[in-house]
C-alpha positions as a Markdown table, in Angstrom:
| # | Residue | x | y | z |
|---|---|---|---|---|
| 1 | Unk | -20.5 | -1.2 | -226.6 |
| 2 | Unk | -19.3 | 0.3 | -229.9 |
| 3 | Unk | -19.2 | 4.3 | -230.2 |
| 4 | Unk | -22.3 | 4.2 | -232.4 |
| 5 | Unk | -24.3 | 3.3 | -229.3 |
| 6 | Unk | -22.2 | 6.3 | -227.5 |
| 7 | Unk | -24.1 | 8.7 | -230.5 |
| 8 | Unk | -27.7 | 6.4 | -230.8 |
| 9 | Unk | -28.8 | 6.5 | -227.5 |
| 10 | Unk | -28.7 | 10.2 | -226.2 |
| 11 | Unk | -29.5 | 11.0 | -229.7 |
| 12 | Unk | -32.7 | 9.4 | -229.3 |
| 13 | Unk | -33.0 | 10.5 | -226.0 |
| 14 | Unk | -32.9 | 14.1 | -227.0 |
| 15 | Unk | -34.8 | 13.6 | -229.5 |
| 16 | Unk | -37.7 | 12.7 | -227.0 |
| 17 | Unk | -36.7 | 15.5 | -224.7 |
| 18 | Unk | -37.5 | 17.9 | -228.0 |
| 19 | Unk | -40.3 | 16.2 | -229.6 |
| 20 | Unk | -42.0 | 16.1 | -226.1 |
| 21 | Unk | -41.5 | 20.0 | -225.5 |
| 22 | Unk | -42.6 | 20.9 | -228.5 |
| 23 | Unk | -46.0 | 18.4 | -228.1 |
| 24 | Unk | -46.7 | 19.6 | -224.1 |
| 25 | Unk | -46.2 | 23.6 | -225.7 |
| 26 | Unk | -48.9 | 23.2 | -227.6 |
| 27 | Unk | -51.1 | 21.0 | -225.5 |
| 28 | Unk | -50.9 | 24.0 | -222.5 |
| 29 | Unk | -51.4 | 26.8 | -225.2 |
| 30 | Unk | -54.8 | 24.5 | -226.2 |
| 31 | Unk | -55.5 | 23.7 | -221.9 |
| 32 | Unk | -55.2 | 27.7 | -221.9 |
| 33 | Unk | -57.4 | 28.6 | -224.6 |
| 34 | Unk | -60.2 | 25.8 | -223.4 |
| 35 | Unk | -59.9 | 27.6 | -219.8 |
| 36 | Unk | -60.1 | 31.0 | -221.1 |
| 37 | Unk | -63.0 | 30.6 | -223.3 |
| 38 | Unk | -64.8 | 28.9 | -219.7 |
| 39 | Unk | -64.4 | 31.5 | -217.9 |
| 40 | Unk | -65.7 | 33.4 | -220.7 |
| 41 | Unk | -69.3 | 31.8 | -220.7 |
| 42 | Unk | -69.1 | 31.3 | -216.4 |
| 43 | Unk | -68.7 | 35.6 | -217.0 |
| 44 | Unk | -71.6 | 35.8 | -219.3 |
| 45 | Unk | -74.0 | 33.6 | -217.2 |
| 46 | Unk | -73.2 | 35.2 | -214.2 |
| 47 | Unk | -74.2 | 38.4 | -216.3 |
| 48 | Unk | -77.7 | 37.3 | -217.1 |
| 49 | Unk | -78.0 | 35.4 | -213.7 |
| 50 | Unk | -77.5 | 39.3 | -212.3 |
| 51 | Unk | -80.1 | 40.8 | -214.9 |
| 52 | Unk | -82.3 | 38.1 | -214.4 |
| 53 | Unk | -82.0 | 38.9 | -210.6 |
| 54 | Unk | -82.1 | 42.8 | -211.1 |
| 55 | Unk | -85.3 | 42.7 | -213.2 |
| 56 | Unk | -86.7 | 40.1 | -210.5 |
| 57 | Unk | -86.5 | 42.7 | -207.7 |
């Protein structure tokens, strides 16, 4: 093996490591967003499911 593969390969390699970081950090900042804007609407129909139960009784 020459001393270009010694440079190539983890080169690569870390490159993968970083480009894969920076891909996953904004795939959980999206994940996070999607589950906080659920919880969001699961808050507001338990709201009107209450109201809806309150006016009921």
């Amino acid at each position: 093996m020459t001393l270009g593969h010694f440079i190539y390969i983890p080169g690569i390699l870390l490159l993968g490591i970083v480009i894969g970081y920076v891909i996953g950090g904004r795939r959980a900042e999206l994940a996070a967003d999607d589950q906080g804007e659920k919880d969001q609407r699961k808050a507001a129909r338990d709201a009107r499911r209450r109201a809806r139960d309150r006016v009921s009784e």
